[in-house]
N, C-alpha and C positions, 0 to 999 in steps of 0.2 A: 395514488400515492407512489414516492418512489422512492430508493436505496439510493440516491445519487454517489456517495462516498464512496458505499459500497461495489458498485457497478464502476465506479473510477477508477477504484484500487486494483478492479479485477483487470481493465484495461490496463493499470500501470504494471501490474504481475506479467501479465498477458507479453506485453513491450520489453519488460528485463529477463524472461524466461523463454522470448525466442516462439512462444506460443501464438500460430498463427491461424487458430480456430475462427474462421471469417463469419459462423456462422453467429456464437457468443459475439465477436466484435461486433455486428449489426445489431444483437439485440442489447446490450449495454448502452451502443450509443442510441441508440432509437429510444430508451430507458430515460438515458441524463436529458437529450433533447439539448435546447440552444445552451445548456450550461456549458457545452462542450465549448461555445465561443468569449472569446474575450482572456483577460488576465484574471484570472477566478481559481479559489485553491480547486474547485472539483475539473476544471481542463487541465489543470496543470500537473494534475494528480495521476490524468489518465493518458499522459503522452507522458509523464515520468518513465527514466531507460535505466536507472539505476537504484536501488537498494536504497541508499541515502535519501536519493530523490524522494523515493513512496513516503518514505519516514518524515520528510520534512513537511511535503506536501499533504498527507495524510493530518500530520496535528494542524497544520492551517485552516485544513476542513474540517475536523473536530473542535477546532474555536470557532471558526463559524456557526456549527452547528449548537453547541454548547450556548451560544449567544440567544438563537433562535428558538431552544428552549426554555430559557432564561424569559424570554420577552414574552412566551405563549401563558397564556391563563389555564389552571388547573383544568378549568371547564370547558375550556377549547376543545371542538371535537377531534382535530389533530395531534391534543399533546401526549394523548397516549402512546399514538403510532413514532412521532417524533422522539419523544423518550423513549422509546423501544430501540429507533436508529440509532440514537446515541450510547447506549448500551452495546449493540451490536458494532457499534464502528471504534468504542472501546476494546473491546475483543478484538477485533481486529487490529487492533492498532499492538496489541501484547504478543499477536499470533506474528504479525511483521515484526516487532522485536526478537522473537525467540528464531524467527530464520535470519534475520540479521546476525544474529549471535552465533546460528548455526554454520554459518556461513563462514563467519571470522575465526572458528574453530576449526576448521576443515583447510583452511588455509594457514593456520600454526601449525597446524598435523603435517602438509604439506611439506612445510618448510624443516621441521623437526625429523620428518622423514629425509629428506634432500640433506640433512646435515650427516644422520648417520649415515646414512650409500659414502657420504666421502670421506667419513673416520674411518669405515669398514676397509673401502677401497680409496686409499686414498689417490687423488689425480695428481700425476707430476709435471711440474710447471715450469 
């Protein structure tokens, strides 16, 4: 069984946080396996280099996956563990919106900061 989403998402963090842990990289991708190939939300998800990116590419995999539980029978010995992924790649997907969010807050502060330094002091032009 495996977190494909999950293990993608960590690659696409991994890629926009400059995190270059070779040893998680190997077991991630040795995890997803061939999914990594092709136009697929889980490759695209885990070479994602931006913010936006994870976000877009993440709910693609979450429709997929949503799909895949949808199709599975209650008595499926998999729908358990699959319903569980999808649970967990929800959470995920609320934990990547609150750092997106965190993100764009720290960059108003930024900029709010940058305003007052030049009401304070102001630069003559």
């Amino acid at each position: 069984m495996s977190c494909d989403e999950i293990e993608a998402l960590r690659l696409g963090l991994m890629n926009t946080l400059g995190n270059s842990d070779d040893a998680v990289r190997r077991h991630a991708e040795q995890e997803i396996g061939d999914k990594l190939d092709g136009d697929t939300p889980i490759a695209a998800l885990s070479a994602a280099e931006s913010l936006t990116e994870l976000q877009r590419h993440l709910d693609a995999a979450l429709v997929d996956l949503e799909e895949t539980v949808a199709a599975l029978d209650a008595d499926d010995p998999e729908y358990a563990y699959t319903r569980g992924r999808l649970v967990a790649v929800r959470d995920a997907e609320r934990s990547l919106a609150r750092l997106a969010d965190s993100g764009e807050s720290l960059l108003n502060d930024l900029g709010d900061s940058h305003h007052t330094l030049h009401e304070v002091f102001p630069t003559e032009g």
